[in-house]
C-alpha positions in Angstrom: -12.7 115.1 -6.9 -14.3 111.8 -8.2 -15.4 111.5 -11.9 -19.0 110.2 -12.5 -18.8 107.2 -14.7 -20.8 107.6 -18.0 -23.0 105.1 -17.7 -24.1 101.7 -15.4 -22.8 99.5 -18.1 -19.6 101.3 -17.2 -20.1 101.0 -13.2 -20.7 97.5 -13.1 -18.4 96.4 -16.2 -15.4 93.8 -14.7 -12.6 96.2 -16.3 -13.5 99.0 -14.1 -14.1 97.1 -11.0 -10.9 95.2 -11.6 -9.5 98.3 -11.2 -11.3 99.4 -7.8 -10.4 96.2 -6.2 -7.1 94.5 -5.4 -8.1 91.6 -7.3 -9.2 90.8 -10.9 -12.7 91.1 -11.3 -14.2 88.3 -14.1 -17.4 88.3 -14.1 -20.7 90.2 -12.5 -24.1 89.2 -12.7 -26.7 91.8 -11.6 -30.1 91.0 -9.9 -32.8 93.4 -8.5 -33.8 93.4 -4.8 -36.8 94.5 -2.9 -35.7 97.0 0.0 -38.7 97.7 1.8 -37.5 100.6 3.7 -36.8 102.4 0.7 -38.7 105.4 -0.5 -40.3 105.1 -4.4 -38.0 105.7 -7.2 -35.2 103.8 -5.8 -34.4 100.9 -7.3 -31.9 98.4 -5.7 -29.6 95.3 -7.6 -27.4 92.9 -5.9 -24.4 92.7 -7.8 -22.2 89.5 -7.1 -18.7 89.1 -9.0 -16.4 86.2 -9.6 -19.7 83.6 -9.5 -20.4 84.6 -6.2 -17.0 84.2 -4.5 -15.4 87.4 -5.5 -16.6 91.1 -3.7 -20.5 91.9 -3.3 -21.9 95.1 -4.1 -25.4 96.9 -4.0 -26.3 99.3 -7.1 -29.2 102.1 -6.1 -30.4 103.7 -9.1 -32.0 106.9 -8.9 -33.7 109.2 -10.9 -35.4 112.7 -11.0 -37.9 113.5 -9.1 -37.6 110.5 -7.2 -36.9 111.8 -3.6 -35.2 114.7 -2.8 -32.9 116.2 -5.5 -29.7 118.8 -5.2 -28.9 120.9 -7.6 -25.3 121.1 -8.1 -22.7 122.8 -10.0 -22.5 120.0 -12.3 -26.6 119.0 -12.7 -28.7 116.8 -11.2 -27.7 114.3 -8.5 -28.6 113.7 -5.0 -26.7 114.9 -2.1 -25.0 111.6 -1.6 -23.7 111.5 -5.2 -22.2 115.8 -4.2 -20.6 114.3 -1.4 -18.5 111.9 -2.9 -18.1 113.6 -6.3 -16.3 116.7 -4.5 -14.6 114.5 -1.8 -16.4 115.0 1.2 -17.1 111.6 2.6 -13.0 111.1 1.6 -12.5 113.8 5.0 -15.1 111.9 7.1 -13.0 111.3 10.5 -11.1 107.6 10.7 -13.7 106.4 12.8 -16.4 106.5 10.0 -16.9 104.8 6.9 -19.2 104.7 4.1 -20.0 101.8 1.5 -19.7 104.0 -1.3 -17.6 102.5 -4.8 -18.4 104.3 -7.5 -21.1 107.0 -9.1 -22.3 107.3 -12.2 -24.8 108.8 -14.6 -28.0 107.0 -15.4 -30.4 108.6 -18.2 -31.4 111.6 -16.6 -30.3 110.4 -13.6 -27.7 108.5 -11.9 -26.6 105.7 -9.9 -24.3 104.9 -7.0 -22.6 101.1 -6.3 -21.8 100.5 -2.5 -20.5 97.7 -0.9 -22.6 95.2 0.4 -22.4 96.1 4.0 -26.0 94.1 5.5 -23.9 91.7 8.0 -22.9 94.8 10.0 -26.0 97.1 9.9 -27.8 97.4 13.3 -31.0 96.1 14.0 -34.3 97.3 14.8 -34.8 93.8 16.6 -33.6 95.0 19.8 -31.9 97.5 21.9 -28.5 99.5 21.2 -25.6 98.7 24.2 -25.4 102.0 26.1 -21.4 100.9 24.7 -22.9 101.1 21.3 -24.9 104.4 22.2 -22.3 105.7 23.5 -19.9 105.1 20.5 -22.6 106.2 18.0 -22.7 109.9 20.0 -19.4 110.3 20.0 -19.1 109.2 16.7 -21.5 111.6 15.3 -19.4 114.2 17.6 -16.4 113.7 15.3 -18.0 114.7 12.1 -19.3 117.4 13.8 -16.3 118.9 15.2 -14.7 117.4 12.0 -16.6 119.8 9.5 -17.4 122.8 12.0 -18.1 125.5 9.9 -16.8 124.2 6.6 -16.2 126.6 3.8 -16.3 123.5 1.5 -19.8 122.5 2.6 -20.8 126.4 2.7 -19.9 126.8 -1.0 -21.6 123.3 -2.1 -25.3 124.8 -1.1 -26.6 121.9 0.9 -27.7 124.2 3.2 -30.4 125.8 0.9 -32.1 122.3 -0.5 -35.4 121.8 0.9 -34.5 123.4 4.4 -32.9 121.1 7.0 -36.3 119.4 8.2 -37.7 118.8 4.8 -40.5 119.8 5.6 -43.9 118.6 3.0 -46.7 120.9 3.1 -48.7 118.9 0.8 -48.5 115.9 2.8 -52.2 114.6 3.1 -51.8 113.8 6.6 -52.0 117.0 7.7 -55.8 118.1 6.9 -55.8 115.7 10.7 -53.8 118.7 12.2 -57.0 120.0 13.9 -58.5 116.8 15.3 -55.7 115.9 17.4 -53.4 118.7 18.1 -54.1 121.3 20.6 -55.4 124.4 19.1 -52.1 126.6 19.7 -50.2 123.7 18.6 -52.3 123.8 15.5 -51.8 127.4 14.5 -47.9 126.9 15.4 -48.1 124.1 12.6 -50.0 125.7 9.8 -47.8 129.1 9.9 -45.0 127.2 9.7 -46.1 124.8 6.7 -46.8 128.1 4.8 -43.5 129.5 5.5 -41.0 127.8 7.6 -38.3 130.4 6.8 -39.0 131.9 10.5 -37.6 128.8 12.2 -34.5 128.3 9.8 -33.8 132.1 10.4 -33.9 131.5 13.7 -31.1 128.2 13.5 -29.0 130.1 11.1 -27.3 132.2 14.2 -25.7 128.5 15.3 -22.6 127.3 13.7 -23.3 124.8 11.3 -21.4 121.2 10.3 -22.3 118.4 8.3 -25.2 116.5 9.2 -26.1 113.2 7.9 -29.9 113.8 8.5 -30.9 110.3 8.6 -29.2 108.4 11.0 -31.3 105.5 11.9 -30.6 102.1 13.0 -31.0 101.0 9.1 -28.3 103.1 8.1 -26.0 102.8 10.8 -23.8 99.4 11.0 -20.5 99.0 13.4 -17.4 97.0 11.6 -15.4 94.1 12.6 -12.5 96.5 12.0 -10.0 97.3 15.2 -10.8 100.3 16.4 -14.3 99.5 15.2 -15.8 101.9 13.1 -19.5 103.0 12.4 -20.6 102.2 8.9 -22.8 105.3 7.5 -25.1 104.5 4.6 -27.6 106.4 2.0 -26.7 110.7 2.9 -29.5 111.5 0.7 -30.5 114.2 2.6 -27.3 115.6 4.5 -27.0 119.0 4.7 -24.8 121.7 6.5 -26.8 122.5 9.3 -26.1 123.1 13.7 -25.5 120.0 15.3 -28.7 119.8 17.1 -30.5 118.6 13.4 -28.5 115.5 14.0 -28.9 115.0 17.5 -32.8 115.4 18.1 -33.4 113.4 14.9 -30.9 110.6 16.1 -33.3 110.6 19.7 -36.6 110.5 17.7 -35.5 108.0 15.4 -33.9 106.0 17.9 -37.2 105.5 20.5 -37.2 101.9 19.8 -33.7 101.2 20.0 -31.9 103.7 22.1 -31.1 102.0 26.0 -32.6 105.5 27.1 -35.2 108.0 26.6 -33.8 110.3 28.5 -33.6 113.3 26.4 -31.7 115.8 28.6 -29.2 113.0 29.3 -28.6 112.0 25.9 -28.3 116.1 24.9 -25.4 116.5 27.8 -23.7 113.0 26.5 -23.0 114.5 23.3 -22.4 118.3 24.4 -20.1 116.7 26.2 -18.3 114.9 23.5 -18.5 117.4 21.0 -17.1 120.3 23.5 -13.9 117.5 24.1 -13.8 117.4 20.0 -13.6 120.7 19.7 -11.5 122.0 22.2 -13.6 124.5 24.0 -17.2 124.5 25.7 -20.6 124.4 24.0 -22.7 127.4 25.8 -25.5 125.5 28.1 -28.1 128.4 27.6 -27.6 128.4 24.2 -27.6 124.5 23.5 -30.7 124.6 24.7 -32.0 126.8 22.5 -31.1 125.1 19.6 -32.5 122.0 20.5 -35.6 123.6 21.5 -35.7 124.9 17.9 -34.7 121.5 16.3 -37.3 119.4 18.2 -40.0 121.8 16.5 -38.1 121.3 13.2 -37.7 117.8 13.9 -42.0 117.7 14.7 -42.5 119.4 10.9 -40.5 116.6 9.7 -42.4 113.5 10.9 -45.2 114.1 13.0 -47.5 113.8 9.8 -46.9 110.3 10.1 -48.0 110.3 13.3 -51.1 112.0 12.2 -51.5 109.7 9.4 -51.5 106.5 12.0 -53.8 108.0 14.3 -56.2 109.0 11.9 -56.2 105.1 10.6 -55.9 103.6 14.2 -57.9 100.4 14.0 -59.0 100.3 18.1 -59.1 103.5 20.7 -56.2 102.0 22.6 -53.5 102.6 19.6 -55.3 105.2 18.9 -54.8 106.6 22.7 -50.9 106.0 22.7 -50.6 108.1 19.4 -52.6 110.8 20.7 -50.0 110.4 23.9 -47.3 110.8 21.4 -48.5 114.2 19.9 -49.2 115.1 23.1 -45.6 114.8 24.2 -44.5 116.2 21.4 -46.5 119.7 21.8 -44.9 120.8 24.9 -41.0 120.7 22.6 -43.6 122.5 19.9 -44.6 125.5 22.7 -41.2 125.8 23.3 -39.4 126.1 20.1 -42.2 128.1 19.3 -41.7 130.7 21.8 -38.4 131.5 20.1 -39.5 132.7 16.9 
């Protein structure tokens, strides 16, 4: 267990980061920082120590009602701040680590200093290695395997915040449902955005892990370290859900960085690697089925933003190539469908 620090004064004060480093800490100053990829209610400060030649941290500040917030046994905080509070990200397998100092509480809310990790994040810029993809499956393998069925994550809850695909009903983006989804596909979404307990019924029959839930090439960086490790940042919205949450999220997320599109491929990589983790093999027939389910979860989650684009394309060519997209995307819809 980690204590929560009383206040930010107290996070970012030289005494108490004196004693998180192995040298003395004299001074701090604190700036803020735009993050443009960050969702509203964040708010980001550089922290430099030691006029600029001692360590470098980030400080996110949250509070309520800013994103989305777990309830925990001891209030308010997101998932991130659960994680480390009850030691969590201290069982994360060697081969990951996380930027992650200090928490502490902030008004009603709280706030959470990380290491200033930016010179090892990946980049959107171009293409992962298939070495890098590789290493990344694998590497999400290892949690995987790492917290299979975790009594510690089963008693924390995650499991019950906001279901695993977050899914917004209220979104605005979806009144465009109609105008560019098939009509089947239609009726599959609006039952499901009144009550998507049907499709996490159906997951809950698959073992469960923990699953970062946002693992993009902005929160994914790979260390100088030997071995080299992958550097995990912001588990906002972890949860303990099956494996498959985290692996069709990781393919959609990835279509402008991954060296393949290949979804079946990419599927068998990591069944692969997690079956080696484990010690035994993953069922084909029923591997299948959980993806099928996740890639309709995984459509609730962030097709509304394809919606959204396509209803604001400026020409009928980008408009064409979104309507591709959704297009795409409906036949995983049919079939996850089909299994509730």
């Amino acid at each position: 267990m980690h204590q929560l620090l009383p206040s930010v004064e107290n996070l970012i004060d030289p005494v108490t980061l004196s004693t998180l480093e192995p040298a003395p800490i004299r001074s701090v100053r604190c700036e803020p920082v735009e993050m443009t990829s960050s969702n509203t209610g964040n708010r980001f400060y550089a922290v430099t120590t030691n006029e600029s030649r001692g360590p470098r941290y980030l400080l996110k500040r949250r509070y309520e009602g800013s994103n989305v917030i777990a309830s925990g046994p001891d209030g308010d905080f997101t998932r991130t701040v659960i994680l480390w509070q009850h030691g969590v990200l201290d069982r994360l397998p060697n081969r990951i680590a996380h930027p992650i100092v200090a928490c502490a509480r902030d008004g009603t809310g709280y706030a959470i200093l990380m290491r200033d990790v930016s010179d090892i994040l990946l980049s959107g810029d171009k293409r992962f290695t298939v070495e890098e993809h590789a290493f990344l499956l694998d590497t999400l393998a290892a949690i995987h395997a790492a917290f299979w069925e975790d009594d510690q994550l089963r008693h924390l809850n995650l499991h019950t915040l906001s279901g695993y695909f977050l899914i917004e009903p209220d979104y605005e983006a979806w009144n465009y449902v109609e105008e560019f989804l098939e009509p089947d596909v239609a009726q599959v979404v609006r039952s499901l955005l009144q009550n998507p307990k049907p499709l996490y019924d159906a997951l809950s029959s698959y073992p469960s892990t923990l699953v970062h839930n946002d693992v993009w090439y902005g929160n994914l960086g790979i260390t100088r370290d030997k071995p080299k490790r992958v550097m995990m940042l912001d588990w906002d919205y972890a949860t303990f859900a099956p494996p498959g949450v985290e692996l069709v999220l990781y393919i959609d997320q990835g279509f402008l960085v991954l060296p393949t599109h290949d979804e079946a491929s990419i599927a068998e990589t990591y069944r692969r690697y997690l079956a080696q983790r484990l010690g035994y093999p993953i069922d084909e027939r029923a591997w299948q089925t959980q993806l099928d389910l996740c890639f309709l979860g995984e459509f609730m989650r962030r097709s509304k933003w394809v919606l959204e684009s396509a209803s604001r394309a400026a020409d009928s060519e980008q408009r064409q190539q979104l309507q591709e997209r959704l297009s795409a995307w409906s036949r995983a819809v049919r079939r996850g469908a089909a299994l509730l």
